[in-house]
N, C-alpha and C positions, 0 to 999 in steps of 0.2 A: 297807355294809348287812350284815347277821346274813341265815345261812343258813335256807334256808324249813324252819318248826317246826310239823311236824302231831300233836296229840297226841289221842286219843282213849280215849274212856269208857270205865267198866270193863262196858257191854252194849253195846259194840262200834261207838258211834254216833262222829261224829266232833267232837270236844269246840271249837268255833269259840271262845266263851270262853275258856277257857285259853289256847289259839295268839295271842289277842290279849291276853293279859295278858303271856306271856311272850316275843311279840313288842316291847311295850313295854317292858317291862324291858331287853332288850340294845341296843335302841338307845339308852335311856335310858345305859345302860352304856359306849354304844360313845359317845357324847355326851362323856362325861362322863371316858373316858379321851383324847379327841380336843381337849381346852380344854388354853388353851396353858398355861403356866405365866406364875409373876406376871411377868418383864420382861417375855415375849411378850404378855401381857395390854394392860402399857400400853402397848408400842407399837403394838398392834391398835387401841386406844382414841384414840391421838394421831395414826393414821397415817388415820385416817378422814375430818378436814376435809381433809386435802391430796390423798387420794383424792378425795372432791367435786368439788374444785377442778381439778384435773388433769382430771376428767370433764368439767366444764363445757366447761374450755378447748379440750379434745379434739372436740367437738361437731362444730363445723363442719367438720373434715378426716374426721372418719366420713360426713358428708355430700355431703364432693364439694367444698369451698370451699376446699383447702387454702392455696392460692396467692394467693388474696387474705386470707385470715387473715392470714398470716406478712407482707405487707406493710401490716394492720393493726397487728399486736404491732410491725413494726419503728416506724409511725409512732407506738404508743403509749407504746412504751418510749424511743425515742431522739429523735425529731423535739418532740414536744410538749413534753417536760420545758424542751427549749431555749426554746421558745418561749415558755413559763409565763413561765420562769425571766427572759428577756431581757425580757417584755412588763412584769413586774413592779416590776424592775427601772428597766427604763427611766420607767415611771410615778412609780416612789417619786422618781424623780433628779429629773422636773419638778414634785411636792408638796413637795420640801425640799432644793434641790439646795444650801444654805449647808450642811448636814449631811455631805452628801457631799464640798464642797468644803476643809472643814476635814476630813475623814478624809483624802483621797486628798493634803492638803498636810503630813498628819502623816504621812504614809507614806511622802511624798518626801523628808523630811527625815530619817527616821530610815533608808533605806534609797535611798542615791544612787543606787545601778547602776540604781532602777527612773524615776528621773526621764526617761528617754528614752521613755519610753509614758503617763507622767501625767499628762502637759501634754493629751492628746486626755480623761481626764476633767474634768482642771479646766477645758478650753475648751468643752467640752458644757455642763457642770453653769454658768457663766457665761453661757451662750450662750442657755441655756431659764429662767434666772433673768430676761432682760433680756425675755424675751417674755411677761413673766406682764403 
């Protein structure tokens, strides 16, 4: 903030006008030497949704939650993915598992060392074929 500016009339009254004109001006001033320059600009500009976001996220440990947050974020980020990923998975295997069987048999062939673990897809994907 700009230093307090009293400025008065030439019959001695005290000019409120003026003080508030040149009041506006130096902050306008001080404004205006205070704005960043252009890379500061945009990364003021781009660093704004992740500030949002970081607020958001931040919420509930401002509140008192912290401890079950973090064992939220751990089961949203690392438990569910698994489980998306496996439940999907496992569904697409019993809507088309001859797809799967002809992948995981072109896989064994092209790559022997893996044949010791692919016998457990081909006898799934076989196994939920026979119970359709």
């Amino acid at each position: 903030m700009t230093d307090t500016i009293i400025r008065y009339k030439p019959n001695g009254e005290r000019d409120y006008l003026q003080e508030h004109f040149e009041r506006e001006q130096a902050e306008h001033r001080a404004r205006i030497d205070s704005m960043p320059v252009d890379g500061e600009l945009w990364a003021r500009i781009f660093s704004l949704p992740v500030r949002a976001f970081v607020f958001v996220l931040l919420l509930p440990i401002r509140h008192g939650y912290g401890k079950q947050y973090l064992w939220t974020l751990f089961f949203l980020f690392f438990v569910a993915p698994v489980l998306l990923l496996g439940g999907a998975f496992l569904y697409a295997m019993w809507l088309h598992p001859h797809a799967y069987l002809a992948h995981w048999d072109a896989f064994a062939g092209t790559h022997p060392a893996a044949a010791s673990w692919t016998w457990l897809v081909r006898d799934l994907s076989q196994w939920m074929s026979e119970m359709k």
